[in-house]
Backbone bond lengths (Angstrom), bond angles and torsions (degrees), N, CA, C in turn:
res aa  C-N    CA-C-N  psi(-1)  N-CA   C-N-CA  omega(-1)  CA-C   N-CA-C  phi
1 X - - - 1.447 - - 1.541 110.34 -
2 X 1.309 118.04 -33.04 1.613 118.50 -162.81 1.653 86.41 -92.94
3 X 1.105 137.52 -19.93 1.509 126.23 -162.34 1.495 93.82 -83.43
4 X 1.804 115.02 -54.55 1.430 118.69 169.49 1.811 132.81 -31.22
5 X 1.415 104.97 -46.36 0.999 125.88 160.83 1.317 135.14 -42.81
6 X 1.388 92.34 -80.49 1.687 113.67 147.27 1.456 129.76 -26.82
7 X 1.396 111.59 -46.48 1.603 121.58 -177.96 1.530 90.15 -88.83
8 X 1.190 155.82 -40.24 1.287 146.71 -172.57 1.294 110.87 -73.59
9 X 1.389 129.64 -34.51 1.265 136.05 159.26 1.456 117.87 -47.05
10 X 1.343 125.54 -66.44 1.032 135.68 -156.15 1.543 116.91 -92.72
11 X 1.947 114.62 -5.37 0.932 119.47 159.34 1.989 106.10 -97.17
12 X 1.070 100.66 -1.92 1.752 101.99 168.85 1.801 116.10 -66.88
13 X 1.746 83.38 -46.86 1.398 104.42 -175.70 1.602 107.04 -69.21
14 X 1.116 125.07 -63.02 1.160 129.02 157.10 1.399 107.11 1.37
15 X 1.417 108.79 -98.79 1.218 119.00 -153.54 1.488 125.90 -95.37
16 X 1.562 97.34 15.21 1.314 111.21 151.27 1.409 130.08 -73.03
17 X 1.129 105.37 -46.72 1.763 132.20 -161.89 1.042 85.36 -85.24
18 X 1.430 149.92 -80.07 1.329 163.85 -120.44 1.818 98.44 -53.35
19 X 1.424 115.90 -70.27 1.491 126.24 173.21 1.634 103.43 -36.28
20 X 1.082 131.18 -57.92 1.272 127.93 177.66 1.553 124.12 -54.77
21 X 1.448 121.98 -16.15 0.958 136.11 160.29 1.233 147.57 -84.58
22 X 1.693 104.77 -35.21 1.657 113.81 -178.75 1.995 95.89 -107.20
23 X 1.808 108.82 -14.80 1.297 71.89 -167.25 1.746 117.09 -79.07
24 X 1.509 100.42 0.83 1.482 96.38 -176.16 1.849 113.56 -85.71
25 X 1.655 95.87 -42.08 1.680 92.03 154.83 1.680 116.51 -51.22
26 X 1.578 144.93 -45.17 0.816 100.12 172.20 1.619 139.43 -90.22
27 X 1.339 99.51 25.92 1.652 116.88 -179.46 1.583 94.62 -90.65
28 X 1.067 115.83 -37.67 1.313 92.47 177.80 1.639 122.39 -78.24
29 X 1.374 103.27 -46.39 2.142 102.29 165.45 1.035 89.27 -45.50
30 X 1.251 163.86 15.20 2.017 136.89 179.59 1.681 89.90 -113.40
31 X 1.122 116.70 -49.76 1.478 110.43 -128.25 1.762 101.00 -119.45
32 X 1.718 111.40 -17.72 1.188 121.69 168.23 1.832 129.54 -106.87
33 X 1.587 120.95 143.96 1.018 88.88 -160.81 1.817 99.68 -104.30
34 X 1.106 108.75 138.86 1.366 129.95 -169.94 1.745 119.28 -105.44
35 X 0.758 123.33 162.56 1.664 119.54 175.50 1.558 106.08 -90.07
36 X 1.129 110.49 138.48 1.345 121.84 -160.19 1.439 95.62 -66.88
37 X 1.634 149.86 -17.21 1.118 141.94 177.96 1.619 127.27 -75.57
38 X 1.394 83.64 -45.11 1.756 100.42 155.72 1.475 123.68 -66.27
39 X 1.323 100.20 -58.94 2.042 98.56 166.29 1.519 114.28 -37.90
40 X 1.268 106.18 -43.22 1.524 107.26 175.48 1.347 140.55 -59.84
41 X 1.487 92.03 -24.92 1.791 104.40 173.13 1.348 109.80 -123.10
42 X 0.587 109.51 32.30 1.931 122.66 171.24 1.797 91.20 -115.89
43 X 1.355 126.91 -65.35 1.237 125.13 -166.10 1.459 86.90 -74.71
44 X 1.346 146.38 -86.57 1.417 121.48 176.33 2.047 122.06 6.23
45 X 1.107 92.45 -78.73 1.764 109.62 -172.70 1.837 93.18 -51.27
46 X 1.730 121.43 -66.84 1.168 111.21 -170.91 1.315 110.51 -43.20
47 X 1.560 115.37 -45.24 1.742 100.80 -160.08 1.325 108.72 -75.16
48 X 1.371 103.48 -38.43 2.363 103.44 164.39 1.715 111.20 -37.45
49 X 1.387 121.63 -44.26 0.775 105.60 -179.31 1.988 140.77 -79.49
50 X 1.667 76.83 -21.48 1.159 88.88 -175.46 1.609 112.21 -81.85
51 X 1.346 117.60 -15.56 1.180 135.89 161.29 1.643 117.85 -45.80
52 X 1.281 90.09 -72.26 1.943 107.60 175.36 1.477 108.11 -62.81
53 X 1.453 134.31 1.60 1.390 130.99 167.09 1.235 97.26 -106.19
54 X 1.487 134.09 -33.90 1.749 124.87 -170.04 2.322 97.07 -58.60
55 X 1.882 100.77 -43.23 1.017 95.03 179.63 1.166 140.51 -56.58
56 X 1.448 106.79 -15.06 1.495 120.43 -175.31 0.957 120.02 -89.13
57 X 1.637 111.67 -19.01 1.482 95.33 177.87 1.066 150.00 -80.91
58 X 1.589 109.60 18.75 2.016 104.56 -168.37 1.410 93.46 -154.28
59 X 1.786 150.32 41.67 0.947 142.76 148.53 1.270 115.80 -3.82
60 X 1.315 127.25 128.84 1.323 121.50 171.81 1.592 111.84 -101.49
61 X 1.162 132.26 162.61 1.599 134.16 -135.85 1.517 82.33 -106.28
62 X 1.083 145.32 35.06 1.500 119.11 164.27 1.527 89.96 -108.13
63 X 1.464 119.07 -13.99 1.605 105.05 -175.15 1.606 104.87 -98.52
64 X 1.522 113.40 34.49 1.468 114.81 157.41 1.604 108.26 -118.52
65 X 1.409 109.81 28.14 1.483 105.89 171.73 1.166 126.21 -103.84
66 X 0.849 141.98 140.47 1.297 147.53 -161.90 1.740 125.79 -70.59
67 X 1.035 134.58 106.88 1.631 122.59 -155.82 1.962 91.92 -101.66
68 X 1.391 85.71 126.38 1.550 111.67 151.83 1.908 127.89 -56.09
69 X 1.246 105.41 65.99 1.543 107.89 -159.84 2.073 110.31 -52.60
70 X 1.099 100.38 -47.38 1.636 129.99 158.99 1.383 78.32 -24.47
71 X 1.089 144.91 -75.01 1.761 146.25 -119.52 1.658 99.15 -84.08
72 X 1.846 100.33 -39.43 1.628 95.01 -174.60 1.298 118.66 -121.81
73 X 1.781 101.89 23.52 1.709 102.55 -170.55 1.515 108.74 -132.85
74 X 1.668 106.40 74.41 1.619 100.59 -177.81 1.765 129.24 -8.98
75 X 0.987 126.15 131.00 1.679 128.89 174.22 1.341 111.26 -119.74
76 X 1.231 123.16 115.09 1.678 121.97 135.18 1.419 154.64 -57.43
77 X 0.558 69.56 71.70 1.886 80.09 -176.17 2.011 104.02 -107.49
C-alpha cells in the first residue's frame, strides 16, 4: 500500500513539475542561438529525461506486490 502511494505521488510530482521545466529549456534551444556543443547536451539531457518520465507513467500492478524473499533466498538456521 505505502509503495502504491508512493509511486502515485511521485509520478504526480513527476509530471506535474516536469512541463515547467523542459518547456522553457526547450524555448530556449528554439529561439536562442547557442553553440552547437552545448545545444547538444542540453537536448541530449532533455530527451533522457523526457524518456524516464514517458516510463513512469503506467506501472502495471503486479509490481505493487509484495515478493516473498524467504521463497527465493535459501536460509540457515
Amino acid at each position: 500500500m505505502f509503495e502504491r502511494n508512493f509511486w502515485r505521488a511521485s509520478s504526480l510530482i513527476a509530471n506535474t513539475i516536469t512541463p515547467f521545466i523542459v518547456a522553457p529549456i526547450n524555448y530556449i534551444l528554439e529561439n536562442f542561438e547557442l553553440s552547437k556543443g552545448f545545444r547538444r547536451v542540453v537536448r541530449l539531457a532533455l530527451d533522457l529525461v523526457m524518456t524516464i518520465l514517458a516510463l513512469l507513467r503506467n506501472q502495471p500492478q503486479i509490481d505493487f506486490l509484495a515478493v516473498d524473499w524467504t521463497e527465493y533466498i535459501p536460509h540457515v538456521f
